[in-house]
C-alpha positions in Angstrom: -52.6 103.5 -88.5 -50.5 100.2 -88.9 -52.3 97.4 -90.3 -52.1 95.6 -86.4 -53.6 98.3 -85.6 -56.7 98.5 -87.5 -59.6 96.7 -84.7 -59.9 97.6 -81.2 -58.5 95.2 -79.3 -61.6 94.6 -77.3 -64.5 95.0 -79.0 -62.8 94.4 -82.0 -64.7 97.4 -83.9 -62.9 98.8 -87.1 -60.6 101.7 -85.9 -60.8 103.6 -89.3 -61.1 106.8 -89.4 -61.8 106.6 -85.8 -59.5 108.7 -82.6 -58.1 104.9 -80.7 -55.5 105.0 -77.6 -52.1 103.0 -77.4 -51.8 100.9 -74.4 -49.5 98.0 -74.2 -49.2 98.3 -77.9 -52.6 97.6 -78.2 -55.3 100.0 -79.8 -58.8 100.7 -78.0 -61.4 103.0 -79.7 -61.6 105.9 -77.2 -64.9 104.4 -75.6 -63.4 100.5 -74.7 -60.4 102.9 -73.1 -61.7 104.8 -71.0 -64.2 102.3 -69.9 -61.0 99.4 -69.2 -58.1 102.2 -68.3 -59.5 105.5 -66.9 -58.4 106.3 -63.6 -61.3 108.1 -61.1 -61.4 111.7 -60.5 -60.5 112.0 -56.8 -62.6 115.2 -56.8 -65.5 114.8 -59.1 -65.6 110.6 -59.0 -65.7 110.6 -63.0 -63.3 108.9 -64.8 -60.4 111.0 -66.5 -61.1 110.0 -70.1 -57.9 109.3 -72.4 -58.2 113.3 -73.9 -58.3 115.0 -70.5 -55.0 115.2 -68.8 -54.7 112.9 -65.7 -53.1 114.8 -62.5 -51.5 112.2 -60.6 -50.1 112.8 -56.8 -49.3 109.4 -54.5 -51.5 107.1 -56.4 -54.7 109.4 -56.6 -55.9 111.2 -59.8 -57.5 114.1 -60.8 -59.1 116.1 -63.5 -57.1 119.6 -64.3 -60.0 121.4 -63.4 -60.4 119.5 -60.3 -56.7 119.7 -59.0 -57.6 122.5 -56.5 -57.0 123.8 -53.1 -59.4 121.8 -50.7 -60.1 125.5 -48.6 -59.8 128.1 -50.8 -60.4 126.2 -54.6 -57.7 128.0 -56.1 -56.1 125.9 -58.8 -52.9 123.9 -57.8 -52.0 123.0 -61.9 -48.2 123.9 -62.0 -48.4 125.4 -58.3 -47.0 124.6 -55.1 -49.2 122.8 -52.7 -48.7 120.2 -49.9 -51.1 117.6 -48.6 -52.9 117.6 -44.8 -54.8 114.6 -43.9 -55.2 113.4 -47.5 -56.4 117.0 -48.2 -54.5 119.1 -50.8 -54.1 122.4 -49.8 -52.0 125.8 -51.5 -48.9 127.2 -49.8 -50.9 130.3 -48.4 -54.0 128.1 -46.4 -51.2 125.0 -45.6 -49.4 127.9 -43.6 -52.6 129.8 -42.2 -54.0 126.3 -41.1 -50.6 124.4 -39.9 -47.3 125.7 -40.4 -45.7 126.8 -37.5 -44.6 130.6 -36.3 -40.9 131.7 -36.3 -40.2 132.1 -32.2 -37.9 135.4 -33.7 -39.9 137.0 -36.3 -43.6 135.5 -35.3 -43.8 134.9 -39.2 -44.9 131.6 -40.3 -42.2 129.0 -41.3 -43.3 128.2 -44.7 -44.0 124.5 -46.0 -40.8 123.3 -47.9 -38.6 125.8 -45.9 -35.7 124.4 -43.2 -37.5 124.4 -39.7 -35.1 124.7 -36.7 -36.7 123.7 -33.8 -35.0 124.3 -30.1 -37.0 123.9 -26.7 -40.4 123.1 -28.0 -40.0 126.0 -30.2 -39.6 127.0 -33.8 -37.6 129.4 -36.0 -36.6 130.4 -39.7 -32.5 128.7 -40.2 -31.9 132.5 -41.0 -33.2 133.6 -37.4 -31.8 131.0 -35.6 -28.9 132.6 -34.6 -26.3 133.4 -32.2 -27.5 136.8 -30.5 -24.2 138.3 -30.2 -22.3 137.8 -33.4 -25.6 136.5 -35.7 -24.0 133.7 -37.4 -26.3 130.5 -37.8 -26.2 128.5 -34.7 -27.9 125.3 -37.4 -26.5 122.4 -35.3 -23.7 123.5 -32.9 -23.7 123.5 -29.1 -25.3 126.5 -28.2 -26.2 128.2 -24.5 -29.3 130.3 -23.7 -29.6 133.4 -21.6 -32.4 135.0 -20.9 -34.5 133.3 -23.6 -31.8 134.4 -26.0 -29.2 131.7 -27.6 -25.5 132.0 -28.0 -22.8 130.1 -29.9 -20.4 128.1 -27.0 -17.4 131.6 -28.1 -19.7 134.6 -27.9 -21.0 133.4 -24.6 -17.6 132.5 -23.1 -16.6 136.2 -24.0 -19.7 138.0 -22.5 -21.1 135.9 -19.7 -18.6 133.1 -18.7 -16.9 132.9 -15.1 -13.7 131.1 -14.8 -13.0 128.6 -12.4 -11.4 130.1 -9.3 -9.4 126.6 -8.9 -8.9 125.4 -12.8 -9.1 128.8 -14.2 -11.7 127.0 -16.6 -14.8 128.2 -18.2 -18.1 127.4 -15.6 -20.8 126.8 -18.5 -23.5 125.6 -15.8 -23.9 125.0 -12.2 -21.3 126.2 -10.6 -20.2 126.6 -6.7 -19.5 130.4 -5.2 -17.0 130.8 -2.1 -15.6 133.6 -0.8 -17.2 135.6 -4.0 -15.4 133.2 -6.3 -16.8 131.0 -8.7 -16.1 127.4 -8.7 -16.7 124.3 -10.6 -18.8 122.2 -8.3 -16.0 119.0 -8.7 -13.6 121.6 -8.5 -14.9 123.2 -4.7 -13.1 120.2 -2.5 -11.9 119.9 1.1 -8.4 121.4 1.5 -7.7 118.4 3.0 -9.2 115.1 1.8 -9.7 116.6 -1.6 -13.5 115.4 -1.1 -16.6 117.2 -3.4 -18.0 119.3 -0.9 -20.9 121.0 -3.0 -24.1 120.6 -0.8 -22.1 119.1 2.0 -21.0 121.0 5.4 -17.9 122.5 5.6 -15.0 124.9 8.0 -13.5 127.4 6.2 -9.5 128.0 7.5 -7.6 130.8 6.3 -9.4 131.0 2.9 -9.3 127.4 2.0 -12.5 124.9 3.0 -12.2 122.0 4.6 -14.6 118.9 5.4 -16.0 118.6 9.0 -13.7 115.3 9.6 -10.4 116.6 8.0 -11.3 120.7 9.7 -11.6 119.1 13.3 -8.2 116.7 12.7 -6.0 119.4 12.0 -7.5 122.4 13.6 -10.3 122.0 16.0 -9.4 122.4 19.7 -9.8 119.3 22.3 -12.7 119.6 24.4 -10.8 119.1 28.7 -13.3 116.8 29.3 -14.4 114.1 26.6 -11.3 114.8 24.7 -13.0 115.1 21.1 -12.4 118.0 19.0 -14.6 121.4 19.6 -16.3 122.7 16.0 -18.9 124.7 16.7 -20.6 123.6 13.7 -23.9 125.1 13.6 -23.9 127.3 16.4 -22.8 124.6 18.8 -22.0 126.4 22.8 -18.7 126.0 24.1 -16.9 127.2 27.0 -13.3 128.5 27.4 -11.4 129.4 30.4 -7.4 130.1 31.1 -6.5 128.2 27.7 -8.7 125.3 28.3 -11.9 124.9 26.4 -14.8 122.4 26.9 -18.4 121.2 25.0 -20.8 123.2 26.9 -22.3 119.7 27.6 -19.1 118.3 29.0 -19.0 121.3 31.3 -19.6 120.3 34.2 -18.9 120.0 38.1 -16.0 117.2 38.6 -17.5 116.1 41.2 -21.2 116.2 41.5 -21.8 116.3 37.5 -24.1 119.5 37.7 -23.7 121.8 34.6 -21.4 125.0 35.4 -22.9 126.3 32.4 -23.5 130.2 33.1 -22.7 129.7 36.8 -20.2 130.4 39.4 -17.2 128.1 39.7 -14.1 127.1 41.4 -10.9 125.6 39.7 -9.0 122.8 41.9 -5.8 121.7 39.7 -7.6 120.4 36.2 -10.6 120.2 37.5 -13.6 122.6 38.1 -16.3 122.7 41.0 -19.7 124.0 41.7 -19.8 126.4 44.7 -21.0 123.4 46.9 -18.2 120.8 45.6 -15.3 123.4 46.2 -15.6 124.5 49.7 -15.8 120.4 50.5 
């Protein structure tokens, strides 16, 4: 004891011979300390006098005996634990109560461990892997198949199609003609180069081609109105000697009756009902 030492500092009792606590380099006789200085047990409410050891986590105290697993009362002195709604809880009841489930192995993720999560889901970093050559996926660009996830390489090797116009890798999506796989801004009109995915188009020796560009360069001129004859979705038409016409433009040149399925007579470029010709 040093001689400034020798009174507590607060009640100013004589400290010889007498246990007294440092604080501030101050000495208190054990009772003036732990009335001034003890912190609350956050377990048992009493305070933590100055010869029990104070457990302190995130501003809270507690008694050695008290430090214990809210569920199970295990001890947690020198253990692993991790906190739940202000609740301190061991490793084993964290993980039964709130740790999640591996979406590979179904075991749970412990607390403290690296957590992958993909899709709403889960998984160990060692099970989340690429399926066909099991290195760790972690962060990379990845595909899934069938619930099962590849790196961008392994699935390019097993699964991939190659575009039939850019000879590229279709990683999505995708556009099949003639049972060959296509980009979708890769499947364009022959002739206008314009997207044609979801749009209605002519196909002409193997290549497809937009109504407008399929009808300028190919489609036949109806005799009558002149316009070009697609057939596009099952439209009628009528041919005879060379000469073709919209079934709606086929009709008598003089009377205007439709010579759709009936008889008919031809007079230079024009064609008759059986009533018109004779006349």
């Amino acid at each position: 004891m040093t001689r400034g030492h020798t009174d507590c500092h607060y009640c100013l009792q004589s400290l010889r011979g007498r246990k007294y606590a440092l604080r501030e380099e101050n000495a208190y006789c054990v009772t003036c300390y732990d009335s001034l200085f003890a912190n609350p047990c956050e377990e048992c409410k009493q305070p933590i006098e100055c010869d029990s050891k104070d457990l302190a986590y995130k501003g809270r105290h507690w008694h050695e005996g008290c430090f214990k697993c809210a569920k199970c009362s295990r001890s947690l002195v020198e253990k692993p634990f991790a906190a739940k709604d202000e609740l301190l809880l061991c490793t084993e009841c964290y993980s039964d109560e709130y740790s999640s489930k591996c979406f590979h192995c179904q075991k749970t993720i412990m607390p403290g461990s690296r957590k992958m999560e993909f899709k709403g889901s889960s998984w160990h970093e060692s099970c989340f892997v690429c399926q066909y050559c099991r290195q760790p996926l972690g962060t990379k660009p990845l595909i899934t198949k069938d619930n099962e996830n590849y790196c961008v390489p392994c699935f390019e090797k097993q699964f991939a199609h190659y575009c039939y116009s850019c000879k590229k890798v279709i990683t999505s999506g995708g556009v099949t003609y003639h049972d060959q796989p296509w980009h979708k801004e890769c499947f364009v009109c022959a002739g206008c180069k314009t997207q044609l995915s979801g749009q209605r188009f002519i196909s002409k020796d193997e290549y497809p081609y937009c109504v407008d560009c399929f009808s300028k360069l190919y489609a036949k001129k109806c005799a009558a109105c002149k316009k070009p004859i697609t057939a596009l979705g099952g439209a009628k038409f009528v041919s005879f000697e060379e000469r073709q016409w919209h079934g709606e433009c086929f009709n008598c040149a003089k009377c205007s009756v439709s010579l759709v399925g009936q008889r008919f007579l031809t007079r230079q470029d024009d064609v008759l009902c059986h009533e018109c010709g004779p006349a």
